[in-house]
N, C-alpha and C positions, 0 to 999 in steps of 0.2 A: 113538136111536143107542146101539149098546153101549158100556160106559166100559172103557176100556183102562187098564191098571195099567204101570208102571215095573215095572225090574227091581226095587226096594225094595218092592215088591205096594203101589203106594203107588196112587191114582186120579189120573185126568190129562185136560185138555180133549182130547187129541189123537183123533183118529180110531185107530180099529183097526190100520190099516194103516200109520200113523207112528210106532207105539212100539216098532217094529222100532230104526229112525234117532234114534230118542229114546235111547234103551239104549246106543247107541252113542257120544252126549255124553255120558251119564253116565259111560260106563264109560273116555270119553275125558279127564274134567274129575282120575278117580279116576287114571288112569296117567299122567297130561302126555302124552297120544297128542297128536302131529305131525297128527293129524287131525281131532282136533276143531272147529276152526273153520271147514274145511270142511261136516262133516257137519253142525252148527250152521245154518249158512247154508242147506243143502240141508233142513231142519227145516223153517226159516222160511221157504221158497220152499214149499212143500207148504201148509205151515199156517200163512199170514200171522197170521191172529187167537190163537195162541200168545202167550199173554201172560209166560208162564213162561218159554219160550223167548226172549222178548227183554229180560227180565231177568238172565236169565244172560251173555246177548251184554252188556247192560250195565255188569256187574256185573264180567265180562272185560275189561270195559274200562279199566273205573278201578282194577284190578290191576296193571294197564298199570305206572302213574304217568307215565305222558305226559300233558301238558299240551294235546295238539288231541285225543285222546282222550277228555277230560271231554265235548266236542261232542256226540262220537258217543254216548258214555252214556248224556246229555242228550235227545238223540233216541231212543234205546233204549227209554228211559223214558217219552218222551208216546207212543210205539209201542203199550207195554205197556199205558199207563192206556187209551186208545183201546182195546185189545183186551178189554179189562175191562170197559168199557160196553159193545162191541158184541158179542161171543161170551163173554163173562164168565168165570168162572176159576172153581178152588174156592179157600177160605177156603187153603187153607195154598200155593198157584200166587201168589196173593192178594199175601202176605205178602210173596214174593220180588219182587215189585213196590215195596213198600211200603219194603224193606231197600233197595232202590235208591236210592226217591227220599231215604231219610233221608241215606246217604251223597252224596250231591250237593250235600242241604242242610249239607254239613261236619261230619257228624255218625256218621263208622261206628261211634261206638260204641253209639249204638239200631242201627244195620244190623246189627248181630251181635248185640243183645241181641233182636231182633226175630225172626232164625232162631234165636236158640238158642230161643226159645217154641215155632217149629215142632219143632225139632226134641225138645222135652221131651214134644208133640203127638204125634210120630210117630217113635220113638226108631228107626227102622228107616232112617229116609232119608238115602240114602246124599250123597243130593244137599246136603242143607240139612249136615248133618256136614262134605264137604270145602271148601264155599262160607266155614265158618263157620272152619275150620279154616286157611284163608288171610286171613281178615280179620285173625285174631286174630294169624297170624304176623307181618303185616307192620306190627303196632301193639305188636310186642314184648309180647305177654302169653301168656307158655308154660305159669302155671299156667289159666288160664282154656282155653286149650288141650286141657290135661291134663285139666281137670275135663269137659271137652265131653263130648270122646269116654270119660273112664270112667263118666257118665253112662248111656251108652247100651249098653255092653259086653253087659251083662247080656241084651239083646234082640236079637243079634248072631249067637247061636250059630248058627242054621242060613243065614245071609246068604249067599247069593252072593256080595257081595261081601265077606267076611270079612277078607280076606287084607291088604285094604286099611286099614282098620280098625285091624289091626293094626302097619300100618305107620306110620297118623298116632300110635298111642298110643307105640311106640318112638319116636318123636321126641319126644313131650312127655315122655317118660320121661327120656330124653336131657339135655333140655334144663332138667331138674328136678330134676340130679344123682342119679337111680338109674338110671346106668350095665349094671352088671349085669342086672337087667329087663329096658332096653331091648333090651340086645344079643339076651337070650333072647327077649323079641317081637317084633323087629325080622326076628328067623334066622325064624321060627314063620310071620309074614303072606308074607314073602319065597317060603316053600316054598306058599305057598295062594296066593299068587296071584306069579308068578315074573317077571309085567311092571312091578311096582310100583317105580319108580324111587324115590319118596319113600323106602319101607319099604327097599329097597337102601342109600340115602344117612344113613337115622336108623345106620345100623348102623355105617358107615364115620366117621360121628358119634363115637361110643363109641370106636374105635377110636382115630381123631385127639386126641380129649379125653384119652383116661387114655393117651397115649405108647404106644402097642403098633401100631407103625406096621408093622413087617410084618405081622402078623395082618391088618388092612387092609386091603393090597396082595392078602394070601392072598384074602380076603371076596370082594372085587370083581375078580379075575381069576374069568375063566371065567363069566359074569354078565352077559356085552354082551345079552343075551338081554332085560334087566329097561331096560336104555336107550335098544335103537337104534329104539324106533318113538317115541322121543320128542320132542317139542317141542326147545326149548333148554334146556331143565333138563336134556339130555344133558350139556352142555358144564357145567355145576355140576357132575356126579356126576365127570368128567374135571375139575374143580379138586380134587375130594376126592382122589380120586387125587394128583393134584401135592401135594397139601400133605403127604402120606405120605411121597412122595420128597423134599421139601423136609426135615423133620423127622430124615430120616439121611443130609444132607449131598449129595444125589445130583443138585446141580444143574443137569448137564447133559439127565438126565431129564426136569426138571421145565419148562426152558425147549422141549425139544424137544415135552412134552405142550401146552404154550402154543402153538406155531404150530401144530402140526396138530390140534392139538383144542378147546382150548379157545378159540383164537382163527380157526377155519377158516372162520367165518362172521363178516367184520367187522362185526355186526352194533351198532345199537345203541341197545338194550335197554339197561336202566337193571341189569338182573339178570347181563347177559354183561359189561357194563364193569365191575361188583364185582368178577367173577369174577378178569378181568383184572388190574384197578389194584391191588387187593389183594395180589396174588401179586406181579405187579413190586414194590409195597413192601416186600412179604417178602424177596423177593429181595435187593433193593439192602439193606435191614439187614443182611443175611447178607456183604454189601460185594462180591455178584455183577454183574456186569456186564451191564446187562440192553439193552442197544445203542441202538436207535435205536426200539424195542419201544412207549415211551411217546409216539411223536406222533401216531401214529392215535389212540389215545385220546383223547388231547390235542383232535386238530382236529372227535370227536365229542363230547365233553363241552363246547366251547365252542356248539356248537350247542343244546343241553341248559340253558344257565343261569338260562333264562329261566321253567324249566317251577314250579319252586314245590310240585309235587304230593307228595312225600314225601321227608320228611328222609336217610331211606337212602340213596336215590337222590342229593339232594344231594351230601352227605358224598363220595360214589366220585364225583363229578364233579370237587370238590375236590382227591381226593388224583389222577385224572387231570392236572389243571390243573396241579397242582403241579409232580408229577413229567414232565410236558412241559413246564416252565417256562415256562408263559402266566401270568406272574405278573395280568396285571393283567385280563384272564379271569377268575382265580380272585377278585381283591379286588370286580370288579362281582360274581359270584355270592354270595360275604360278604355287602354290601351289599344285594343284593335278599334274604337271607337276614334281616338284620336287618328292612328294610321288610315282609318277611312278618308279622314280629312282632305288628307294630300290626294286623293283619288279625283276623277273627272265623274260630274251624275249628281243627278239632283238630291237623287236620295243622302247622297254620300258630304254634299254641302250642309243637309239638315242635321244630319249624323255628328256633322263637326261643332255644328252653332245651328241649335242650343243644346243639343239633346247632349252631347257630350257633360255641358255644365249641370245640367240639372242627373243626369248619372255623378257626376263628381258631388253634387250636394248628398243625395240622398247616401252613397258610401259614408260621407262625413256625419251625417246623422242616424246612420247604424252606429258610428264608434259612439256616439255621445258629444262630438265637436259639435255644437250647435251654431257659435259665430257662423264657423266655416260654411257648415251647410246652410248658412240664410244667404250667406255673401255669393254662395252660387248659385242656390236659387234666384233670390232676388235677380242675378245676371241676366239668366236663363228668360223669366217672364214676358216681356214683350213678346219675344219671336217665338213664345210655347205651344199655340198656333198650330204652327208647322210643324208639327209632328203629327201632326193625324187625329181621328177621332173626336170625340164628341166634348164639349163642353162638362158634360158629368164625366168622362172618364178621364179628362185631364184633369178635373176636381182635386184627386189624390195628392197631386204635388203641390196644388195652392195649399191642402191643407197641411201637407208637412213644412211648407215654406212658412205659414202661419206659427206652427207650433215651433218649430226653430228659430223662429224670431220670438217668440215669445220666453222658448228655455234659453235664449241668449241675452234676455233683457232688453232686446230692442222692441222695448213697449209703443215707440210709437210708431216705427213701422208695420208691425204686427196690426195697429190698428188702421193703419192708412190701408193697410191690405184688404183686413176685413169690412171696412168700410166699399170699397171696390169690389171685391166678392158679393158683397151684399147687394151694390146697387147692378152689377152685371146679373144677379138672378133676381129681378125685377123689384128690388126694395125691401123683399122680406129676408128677413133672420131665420136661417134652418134650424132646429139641433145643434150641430157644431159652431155657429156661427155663436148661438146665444151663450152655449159653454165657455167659450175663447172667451168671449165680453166679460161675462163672472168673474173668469179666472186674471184677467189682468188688472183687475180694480185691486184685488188686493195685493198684486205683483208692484202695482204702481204706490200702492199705499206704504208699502215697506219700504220702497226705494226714496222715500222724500222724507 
């Protein structure tokens, strides 16, 4: 039988006439297409003995961080190993099998040290690059990110998918304080490939960090074009947006982008309720009135307490809990937060330190203890990191760490903070940054 190549000219078990629909997940995994999982499935109904192919369904899965999801990954996996014995795979289809079971065994950081070998192997694969480039996001390490893909830049130039490429490097740019880069490779992948939602949102990145919230708003008007065939990572690119309108006071915008966009699908994903809980915290700091907005949350994050699977997740369950005042909701999620502790797994060390402490701050600053809640914030900061996610979305906890040190009178940690927030988003004062400033000159004035 002839071997059929990937869109990365890479070699593949698939028969000839499946790398048409093969092409089509990759090219789905690289845009957040709303249709990859279709097409995936329609893969794997063609060509059950795909080994490759159900390692990426597995591999999907435990991106999830759903907790009945491990199940299905679990089975993805003896799928995989079975199609390895019986229609076999090659050495690098091999691997992405291999990176699966390591992450099962609690272990993604051989699962990504695993592709990154494929990918040093085959610096063109586009597949093994964005696979490698969500491990790494969601385990909070953006220079190993950065080093991925500049890595491979070099063997890049005539890629089809180029454009992409360029989109995960403006993020790691982004997220590695050279701002200016990014923005210039973020505009560059954006124009090569114009559906890249990632390489859209690295841009909006820059934007939100250094304070230049109309430019922003400018970026991403006119641009639905790069989101609306996407997944739910629509609705993140529609938070970026709100945090623009957030940033210059405009929040009747920002509430109205909440119901019809960013909340239009009550869905719940561990990735749409950040979206969510986050911005209601924003909000309510900002002392806006955000109604009755927090009980959906609320009555989905109780659902959720149980799952364990990543500390991110946790955390936006928490500040859900909080702010729909299920106090005691959030003290068993704590609780199982700490029992994760004693557990064996990477996830489960994150879970204990920090994410545990900054869960115990933000409890303490739902009651009004504001000491308390700085004293574990503050704890928590160094290793905040490692919990995943981006720089803007762990934003939310510097700024209640701010605001809790600032309702507890500790004016000048408050401002060592903000000082540090400021120069980590390249020197400039956002919005919130400028308000805090205001508001402690006369906290300070009173106190002397």
């Amino acid at each position: 039988m002839p071997q059929a190549h990937d869109l990365s000219g890479l070699p593949t078990t698939l028969p000839p006439d499946g790398i048409g629909s093969w092409n089509r997940v990759i090219h789905g995994i690289l845009s957040h297409a709303a249709a990859t999982g279709p097409d995936l499935a329609a893969v794997l109904a063609a060509s059950p003995g795909f080994a490759l192919g159900h390692a990426v369904r597995g591999l999907s899965c435990l991106l999830l961080a759903r907790a009945e999801m491990v199940a299905v990954a679990r089975a993805a996996h003896d799928t995989a190993l079975a199609a390895l014995r019986d229609s076999g795979a090659t050495p690098r289809e091999a691997a992405f099998v291999h990176a699966l079971g390591d992450w099962l065994d609690g272990r993604p950081t051989r699962a990504a040290a695993r592709l990154q070998i494929v990918l040093d192997h085959f610096p063109r694969d586009a597949l093994a690059m964005k696979m490698l480039q969500a491990i790494h996001f969601i385990m909070g390490r953006p220079q190993s990110m950065r080093a991925s893909v500049e890595g491979v830049l070099g063997a890049w130039g005539d890629h089809p998918a180029r454009g992409y490429l360029l989109g995960c490097h403006a993020f790691t740019l982004e997220e590695t304080g050279e701002f200016a880069l990014a923005e210039r490779t973020g505009r560059a992948g954006v124009d090569l490939a114009p559906d890249d939602a990632w390489g859209l949102h690295a841009v909006a990145h820059v934007y939100d960090t250094t304070g230049q919230s109309r430019a922003g708003l400018d970026w991403l008007s006119g641009r639905e074009g790069a989101r609306v065939h996407c997944n739910n990572f629509r609705y993140h690119v529609w938070w970026h947006r709100a945090l623009l309108h957030l940033d210059l006071g405009e929040y009747d915008r920002v509430l109205a982008l909440y119901d019809a966009e960013i909340r239009a699908d009550r869905t719940d994903d561990y990735r749409d309720i950040a979206n969510a809980a986050s911005l209601l915290a924003r909000l309510e700091l900002e002392r806006v009135d955000v109604g009755a907005r927090w009980d959906e949350l609320a009555d989905l994050a109780e659902a959720r307490t149980r799952d364990g699977c990543l500390a991110f997740a946790d955390l936006h369950y928490v500040l859900a809990l909080c702010g729909g005042g299920r106090d005691e909701s959030a003290s068993a999620l704590v609780a199982r937060m700490e029992a994760d502790g004693r557990k064996q797994g990477e996830a489960q060390r994150i879970i204990a330190h920090p994410a545990r402490d900054v869960a115990r701050g933000l409890q303490a600053f739902a009651r009004g203890d504001y000491a308390l809640a700085w004293a574990h914030l503050r704890g928590a900061r160094a290793e905040l990191p490692s919990i995943g996610g981006s720089h803007a979305q762990r934003d939310v906890f510097d700024r209640i760490a701010i605001e809790a040190a600032l309702r507890a009178g500790a004016l000048g940690a408050a401002e060592d903070l903000m000082r540090d927030r400021t120069s980590r988003r390249g020197g400039r004062m956002d919005g919130f940054a400028r308000a805090r400033r205001s508001a402690a000159g006369p906290v300070r004035a009173r106190a002397v």
